[in-house]
C-alpha positions in Angstrom: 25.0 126.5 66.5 29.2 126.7 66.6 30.9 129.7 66.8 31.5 129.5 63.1 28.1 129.9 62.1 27.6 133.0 64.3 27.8 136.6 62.5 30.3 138.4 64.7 30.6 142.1 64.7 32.0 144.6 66.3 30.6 148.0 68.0 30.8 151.1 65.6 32.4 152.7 68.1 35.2 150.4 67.6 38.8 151.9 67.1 40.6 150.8 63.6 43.4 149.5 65.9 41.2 146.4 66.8 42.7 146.6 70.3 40.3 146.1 73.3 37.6 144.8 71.6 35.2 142.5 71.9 32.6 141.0 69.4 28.8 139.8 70.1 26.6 137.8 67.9 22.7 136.9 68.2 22.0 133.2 68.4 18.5 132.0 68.9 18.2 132.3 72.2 20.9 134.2 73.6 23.6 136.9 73.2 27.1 135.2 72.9 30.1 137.6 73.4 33.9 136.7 73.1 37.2 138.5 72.8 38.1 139.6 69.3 42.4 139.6 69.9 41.9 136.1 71.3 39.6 133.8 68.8 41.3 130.7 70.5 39.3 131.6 74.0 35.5 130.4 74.4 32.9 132.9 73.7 30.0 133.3 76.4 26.7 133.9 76.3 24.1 135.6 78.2 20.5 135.7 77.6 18.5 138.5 75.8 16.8 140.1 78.6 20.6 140.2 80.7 22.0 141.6 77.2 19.2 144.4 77.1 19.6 145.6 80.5 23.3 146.0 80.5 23.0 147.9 77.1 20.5 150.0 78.7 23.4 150.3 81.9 26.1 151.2 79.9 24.2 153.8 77.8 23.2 155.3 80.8 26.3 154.8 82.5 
């Protein structure tokens, strides 16, 4: 799947500047993250269970 085909989205708890923010999207089998000033960088990804337990760190955190 290219990047292109990915729904990207922001966090709700994103400012309306659109500074300092990044944007995730669920492919089949992982979580891919990139930087939403810079489209031109490569996204990464990191798999489900790694994407759960940092959501469950920074809630906590």
């Amino acid at each position: 799947m290219s990047t292109t085909e990915l729904a990207w989205f922001k966090s709700s708890y994103s400012g309306s500047q659109g500074d300092s923010c990044i944007e995730v999207a669920a492919a089949e089998q992982a979580i891919c993250v990139r930087d939403s000033k810079d489209l031109t960088r490569p996204h990464f990804a990191i798999g489900r269970e790694g994407w759960t337990s940092f959501v469950r760190y920074a809630a906590h955190g």
